[in-house]
N, C-alpha and C positions, 0 to 999 in steps of 0.2 A: 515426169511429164504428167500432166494432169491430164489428160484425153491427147485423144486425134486431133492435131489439128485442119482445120477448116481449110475448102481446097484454094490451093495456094498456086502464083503466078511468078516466077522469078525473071525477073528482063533489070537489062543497062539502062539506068537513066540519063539518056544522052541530050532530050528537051529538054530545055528551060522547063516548063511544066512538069516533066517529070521530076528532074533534079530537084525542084522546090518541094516536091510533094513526100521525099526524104529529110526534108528539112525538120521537121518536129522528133521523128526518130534520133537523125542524128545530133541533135542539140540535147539528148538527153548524155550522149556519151562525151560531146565537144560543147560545154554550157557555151564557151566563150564564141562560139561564134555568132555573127549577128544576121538575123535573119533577111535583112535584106541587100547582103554583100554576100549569100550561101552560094546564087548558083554564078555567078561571076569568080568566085573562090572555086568554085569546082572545076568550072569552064579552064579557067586558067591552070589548073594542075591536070584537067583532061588532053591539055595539048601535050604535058610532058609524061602523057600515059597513064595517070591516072585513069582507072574503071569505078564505075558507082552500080554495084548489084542494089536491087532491091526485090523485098519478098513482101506483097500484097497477098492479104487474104481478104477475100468479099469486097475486092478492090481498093481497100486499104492497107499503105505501105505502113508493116508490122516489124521490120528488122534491113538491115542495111547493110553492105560491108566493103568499102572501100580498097583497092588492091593495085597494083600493077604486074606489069611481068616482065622480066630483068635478066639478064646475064651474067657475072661477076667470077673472079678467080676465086673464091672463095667457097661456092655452091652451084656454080654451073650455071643452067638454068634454072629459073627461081619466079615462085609467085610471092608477094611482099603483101601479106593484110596490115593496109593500114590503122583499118577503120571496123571495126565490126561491133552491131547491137542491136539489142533486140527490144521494143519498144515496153518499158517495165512493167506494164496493164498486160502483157501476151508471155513475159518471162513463163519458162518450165511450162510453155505447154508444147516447146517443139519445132519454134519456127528456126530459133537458132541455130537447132541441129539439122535440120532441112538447107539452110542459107550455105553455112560451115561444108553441108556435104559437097553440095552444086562447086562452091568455090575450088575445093581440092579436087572438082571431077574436071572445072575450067583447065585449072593447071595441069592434069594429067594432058588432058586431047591438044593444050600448049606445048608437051614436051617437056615439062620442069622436070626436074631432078629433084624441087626439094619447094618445102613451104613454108612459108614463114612468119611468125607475127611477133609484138613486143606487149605487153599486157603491163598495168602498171601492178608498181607490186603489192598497192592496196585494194586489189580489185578479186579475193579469193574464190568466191561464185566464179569467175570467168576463170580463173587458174584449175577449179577444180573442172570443169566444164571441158580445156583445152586436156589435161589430163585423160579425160572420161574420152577426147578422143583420140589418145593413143600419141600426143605430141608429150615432144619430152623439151625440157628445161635443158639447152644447152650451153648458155651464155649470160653473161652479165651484160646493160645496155647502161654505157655512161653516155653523162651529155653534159655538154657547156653552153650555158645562156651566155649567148654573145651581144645580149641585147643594152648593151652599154647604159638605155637611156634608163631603163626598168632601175637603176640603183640610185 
């Protein structure tokens, strides 16, 4: 951490206005999204529970972290980070670990039993980060592009 950071605001972006004002953060972690289909994309996975934290400092949204909270035979109850990033101009100075806390303090006063995220596995900065907070590597995540038209 390079300093203190600067005082910070964390709320749900549930407006249009807010939602888009995540948009530049999160397009640093999700290129492929297009800026002007972001809050209609979010809008529509906020109906199926999808959450948009955002963490402003000096009223500028600096980090993001997309989640929901779930139930499952597998983990009980459960927070899901989808999405989580911190704007790379603010990397290591803190906000990440500020956003990270709040998120596992949401899920505690939810009830979860357990928390969860999927990190890709060229992303070591975020792996050594998820470590430093104490998450452990419990699983392998497979996946099948089912996108017929992509070949």
């Amino acid at each position: 951490m390079s300093g203190a950071p600067r005082p910070v605001t964390i709320f749900l972006a549930t407006a249009p206005e807010e939602i888009e004002r995540c948009f530049p953060v999160m397009s640093q972690l999700r290129p492929h999204l297009e800026p002007g289909r972001f809050v209609e994309t979010v809008q529509r996975q906020q109906a199926g529970g999808y959450q948009l934290a955002a963490l402003a400092a000096e009223g500028r949204v600096v980090a993001v972290g997309g989640f929901r909270l779930g139930e499952n035979l597998a983990w009980g109850r459960f927070c899901y980070v989808d999405d989580l990033v911190t704007d790379e101009a603010e990397r290591s100075d803190g906000y990440g670990s500020l956003l990270f806390d709040w998120l596992v303090k949401r899920a505690e006063e939810a009830g979860c039993a357990q928390f969860h995220l999927d990190s890709g596995v060229q992303r070591f900065d975020a792996h050594r980060f998820y470590l430093g907070k104490r998450m452990s590597i419990t699983s392998h995540h497979f996946a099948l592009n089912l996108d017929r038209a992509a070949k």
